[in-house]
N, C-alpha and C positions, 0 to 999 in steps of 0.2 A: 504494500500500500504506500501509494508516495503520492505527491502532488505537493502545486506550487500557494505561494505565502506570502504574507508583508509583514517584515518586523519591526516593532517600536521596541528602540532599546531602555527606552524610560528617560533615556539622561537627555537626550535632546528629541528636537522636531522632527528631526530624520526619520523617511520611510525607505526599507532595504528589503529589494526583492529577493526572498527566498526561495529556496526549494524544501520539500519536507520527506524526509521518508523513515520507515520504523527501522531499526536495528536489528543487528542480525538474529540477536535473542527473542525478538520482537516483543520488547519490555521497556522501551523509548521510543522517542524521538527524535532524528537528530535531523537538526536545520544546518543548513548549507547556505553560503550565498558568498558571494564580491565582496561587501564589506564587511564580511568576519574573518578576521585570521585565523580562526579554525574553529571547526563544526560544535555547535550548540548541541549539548544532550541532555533531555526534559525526560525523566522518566515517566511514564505512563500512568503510576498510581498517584504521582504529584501535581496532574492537571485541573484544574479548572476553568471552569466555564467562567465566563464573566456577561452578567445579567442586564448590561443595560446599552447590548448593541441592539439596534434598528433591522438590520437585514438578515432575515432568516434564513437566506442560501448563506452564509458565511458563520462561523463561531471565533469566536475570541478567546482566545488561553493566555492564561499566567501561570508560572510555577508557584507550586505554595510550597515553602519549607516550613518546619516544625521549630520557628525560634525568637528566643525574643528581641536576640540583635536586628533592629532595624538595616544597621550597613550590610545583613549576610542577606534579607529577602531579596528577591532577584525583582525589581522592576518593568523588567520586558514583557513586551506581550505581541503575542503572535496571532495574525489574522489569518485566519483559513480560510481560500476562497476556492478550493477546488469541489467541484460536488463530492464525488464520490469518497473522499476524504472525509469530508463534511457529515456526510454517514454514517462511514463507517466509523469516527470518532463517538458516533450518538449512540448508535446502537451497539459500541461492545466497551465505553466507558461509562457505564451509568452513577458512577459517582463525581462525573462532571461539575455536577450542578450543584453536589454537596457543601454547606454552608462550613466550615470551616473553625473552631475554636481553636486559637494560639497556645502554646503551654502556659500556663499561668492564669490564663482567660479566669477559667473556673474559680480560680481561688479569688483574684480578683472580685468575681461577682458575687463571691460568697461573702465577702466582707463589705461591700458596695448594701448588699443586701441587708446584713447584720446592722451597718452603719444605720440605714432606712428604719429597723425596728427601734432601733437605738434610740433615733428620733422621735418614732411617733409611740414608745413608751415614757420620751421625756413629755410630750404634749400631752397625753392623756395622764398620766400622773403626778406632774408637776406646773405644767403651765394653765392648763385646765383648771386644776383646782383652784390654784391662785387667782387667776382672772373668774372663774364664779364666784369667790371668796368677795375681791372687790366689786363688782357687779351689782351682786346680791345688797350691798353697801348704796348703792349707787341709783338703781331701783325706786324709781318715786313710789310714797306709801301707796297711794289711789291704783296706780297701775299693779302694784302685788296686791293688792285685795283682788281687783276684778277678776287675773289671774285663777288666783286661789278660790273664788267663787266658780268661775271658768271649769278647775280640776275636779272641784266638788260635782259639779255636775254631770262631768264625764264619766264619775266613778258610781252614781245615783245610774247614767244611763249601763252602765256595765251589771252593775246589778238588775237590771230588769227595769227602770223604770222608762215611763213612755212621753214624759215631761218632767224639765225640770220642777225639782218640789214635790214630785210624785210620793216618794218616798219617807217625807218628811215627817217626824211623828211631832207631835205638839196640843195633847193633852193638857188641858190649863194645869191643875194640880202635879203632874208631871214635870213639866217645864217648867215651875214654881221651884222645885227642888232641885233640879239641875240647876237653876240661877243660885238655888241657896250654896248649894257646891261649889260651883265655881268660885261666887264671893268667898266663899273660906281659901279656897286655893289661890286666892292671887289677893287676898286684902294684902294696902298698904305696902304692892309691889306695884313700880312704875311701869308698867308693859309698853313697849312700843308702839301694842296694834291692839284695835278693839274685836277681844277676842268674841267671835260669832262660834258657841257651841251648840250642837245640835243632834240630834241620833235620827238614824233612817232604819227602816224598818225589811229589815231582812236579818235570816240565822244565821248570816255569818258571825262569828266572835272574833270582835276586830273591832280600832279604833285607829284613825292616822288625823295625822296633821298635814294639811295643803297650804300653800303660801297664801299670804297675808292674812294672817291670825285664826283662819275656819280650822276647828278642831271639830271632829267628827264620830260620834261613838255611833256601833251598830248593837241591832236590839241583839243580838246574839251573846254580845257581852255581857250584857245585862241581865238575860237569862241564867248565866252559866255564872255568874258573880255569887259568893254565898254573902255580902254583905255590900254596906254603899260603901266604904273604908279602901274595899279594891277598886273600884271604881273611880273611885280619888286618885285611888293610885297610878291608875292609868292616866286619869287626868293629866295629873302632873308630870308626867313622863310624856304626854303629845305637847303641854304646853313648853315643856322643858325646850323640846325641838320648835315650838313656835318661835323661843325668845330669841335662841340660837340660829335662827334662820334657816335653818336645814331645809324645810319645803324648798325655800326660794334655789339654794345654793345645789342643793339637788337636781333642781328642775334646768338650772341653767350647764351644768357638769353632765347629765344627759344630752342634754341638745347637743352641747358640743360635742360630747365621745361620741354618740351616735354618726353626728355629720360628718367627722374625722374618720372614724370606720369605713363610714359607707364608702366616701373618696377610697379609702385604703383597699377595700374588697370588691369594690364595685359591684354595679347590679348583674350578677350573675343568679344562674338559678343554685336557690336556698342562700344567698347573698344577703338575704334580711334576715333571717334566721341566725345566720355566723352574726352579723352584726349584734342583734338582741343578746345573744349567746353571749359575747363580749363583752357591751355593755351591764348584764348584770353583772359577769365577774368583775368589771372596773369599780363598779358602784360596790359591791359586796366591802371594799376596804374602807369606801365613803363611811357605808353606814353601820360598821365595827365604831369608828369613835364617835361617830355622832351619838350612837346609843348608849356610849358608855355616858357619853357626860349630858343625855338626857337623863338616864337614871340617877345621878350625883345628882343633878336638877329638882328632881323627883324629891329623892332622900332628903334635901334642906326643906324644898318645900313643904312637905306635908308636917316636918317636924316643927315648922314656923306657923304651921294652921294647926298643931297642938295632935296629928295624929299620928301613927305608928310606921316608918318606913316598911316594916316587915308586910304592909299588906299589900306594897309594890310586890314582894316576892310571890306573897300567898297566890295573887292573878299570877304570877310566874310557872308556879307550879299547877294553877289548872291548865295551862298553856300546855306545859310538859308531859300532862296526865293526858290530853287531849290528842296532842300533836308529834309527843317526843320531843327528845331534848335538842335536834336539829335542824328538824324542819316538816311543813307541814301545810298543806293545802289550803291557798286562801288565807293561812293566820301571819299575821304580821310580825308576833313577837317572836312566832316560832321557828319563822323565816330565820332569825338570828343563832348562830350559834352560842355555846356553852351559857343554855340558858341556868344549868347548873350553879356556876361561877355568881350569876347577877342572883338567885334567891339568895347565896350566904350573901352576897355583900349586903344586900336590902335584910336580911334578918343584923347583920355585923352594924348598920346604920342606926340600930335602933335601940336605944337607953332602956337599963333595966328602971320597972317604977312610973315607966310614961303612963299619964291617967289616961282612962278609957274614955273620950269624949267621940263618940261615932260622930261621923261628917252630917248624917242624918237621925232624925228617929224613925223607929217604927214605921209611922204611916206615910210618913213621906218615903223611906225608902219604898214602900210598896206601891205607892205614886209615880216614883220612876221606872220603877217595873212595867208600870201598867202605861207610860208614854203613850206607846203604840197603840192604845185598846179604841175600838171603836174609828178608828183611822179611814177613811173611802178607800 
């Protein structure tokens, strides 16, 4: 197999008409021509094709060698313009066309890549927080209420309801004693936001905090509560996260990690799912401190409205009785790990001799039992 050529030696503009023909092993090529002092030999397994000639009767070669010295790659490149050449290059070199990695490439891109996580573990764990930290700071009040009015109703439509308010229990005698609770939970503390508490009416056992001051209890808690003392307790463990901001700074720490993922993994199918998937384990470290130092929150609180930390724990342990100590469908505390850990500390918060002064009596607590009752 032989035929004729044009070769660009790389260094100059110079075009040299070649001849081409395979060697006698038939395991190169060796070009010939006028302006070489002696014959070029391309081995056969070191060809490529090059992708961005115009005329399909011709192919373009370059040698590829295996290195990283730039002065050793050979720059020439040979145009083949004879048909039958042309051919038979196609049809019995099919790694022509083969793309090429250099020694090193790999490692290179393995640390190019490393670099890349490097990065967007510093953004979602470090500059993320910081900047929803200040944010959250920065935040006009009116606009985080609306917000948080906003969330509240999203989670009203997740539970079932068909309008906002749908859900809403408000019982005069009921919400009589919730107000009395509250006022014991926060007299004589300056709150930044006018907290709006409320309970909605479904078995879930569950109570969260959403931004701007809406704290939330379901009748489900209330159900499964053996006294209004836990109740409190939760209380002041949602309000804990109200004062601290946590709804706001949450909400803004998702938005971001979410957006940042998304860019990172793109919409690929199950592309939202990796993302979710992610975002809670980023969140899962958020809401380790934020819950530790709601319940610290918790534990001064309830002791400065004269009641007993340990019945933060007691709602702990029906959580753990319910759910286990790790997690659990729907419940919010349970979500959290070493729920263990939080009853001693909430029994450890609590002075031997604290008088028995329950956050309610009697008939009021059975008044907030009965919120829900009679609800359309």
């Amino acid at each position: 197999m032989k035929g004729d050529a044009h070769l660009y030696d790389g260094r100059s503009a110079a075009r040299h008409a070649v001849h081409v023909d395979l060697s006698r092993d038939l395991q190169a090529l060796v070009i010939t021509g006028e302006a070489l002092p002696e014959p070029l030999v391309w081995p056969l397994p070191d060809l490529r094709a090059l992708g961005d000639h115009a005329d399909d009767s011709q192919i373009v070669l370059a040698r590829h060698r295996e290195t990283e010295d730039e002065s050793l790659r050979d720059p020439a490149r040979l145009v083949v313009e004879d048909p039958e050449m042309v051919a038979w290059l196609r049809r019995t070199r099919p790694r022509l066309n083969r793309k090429d990695l250099r020694t090193g490439t790999g490692r290179r891109i393995a640390l190019r890549l490393g670099g890349a996580l490097a990065a967007v573990a510093l953004m979602l764990f470090v500059i993320l927080p910081a900047l929803a930290d200040t944010l959250a700071g920065l935040l006009p009040l009116e606009k985080e209420i609306a917000f948080g009015r906003s969330v509240k109703a999203q989670m009203e439509r997740f539970l079932g309801a068909t309008e906002v308010g749908a859900l809403d229990c408000d019982a005069p005698d009921g919400q009589a004693a919730l107000d009395r609770m509250v006022a014991r939970l926060t007299e004589g503390q300056d709150l930044d936001y006018p907290l709006e508490v409320s309970v909605i009416d479904h078995r879930m056992m569950n109570a969260f905090a959403a931004p701007g001051g809406q704290v939330v209890v379901v009748r489900g808690l209330l159900d499964k509560a053996d006294g209004p003392d836990m109740v409190a307790a939760v209380l002041a463990h949602e309000i804990g996260h109200v004062v601290h901001r946590d709804p706001t700074r949450h909400a803004l720490r998702t938005a971001g990690s979410v957006g940042l993922l998304g860019l990172v993994f793109g919409d690929f199918t199950g592309g939202a799912a990796m993302v979710f998937l992610a975002e809670r384990l980023i969140n899962a470290s958020y809401s380790q401190s934020a819950e530790a130092e709601a319940d610290a929150y918790a534990h001064e609180a309830l002791l400065a409205a004269g009641l007993p930390p340990s019945a933060l724990g007691d709602m702990f342990e029906t959580f753990r009785a319910e759910f286990g100590d790790r997690e659990g469908p729907m419940a919010h505390f349970a979500s959290h790990p070493q729920l263990s850990a939080r009853i001693a500390a909430a029994r450890a918060a609590t002075p031997e001799g604290l008088p028995d002064r329950p956050v309610l009596d009697a008939a009021e607590w059975q008044a907030l039992k009965a919120i829900c009752d009679g609800r359309d």
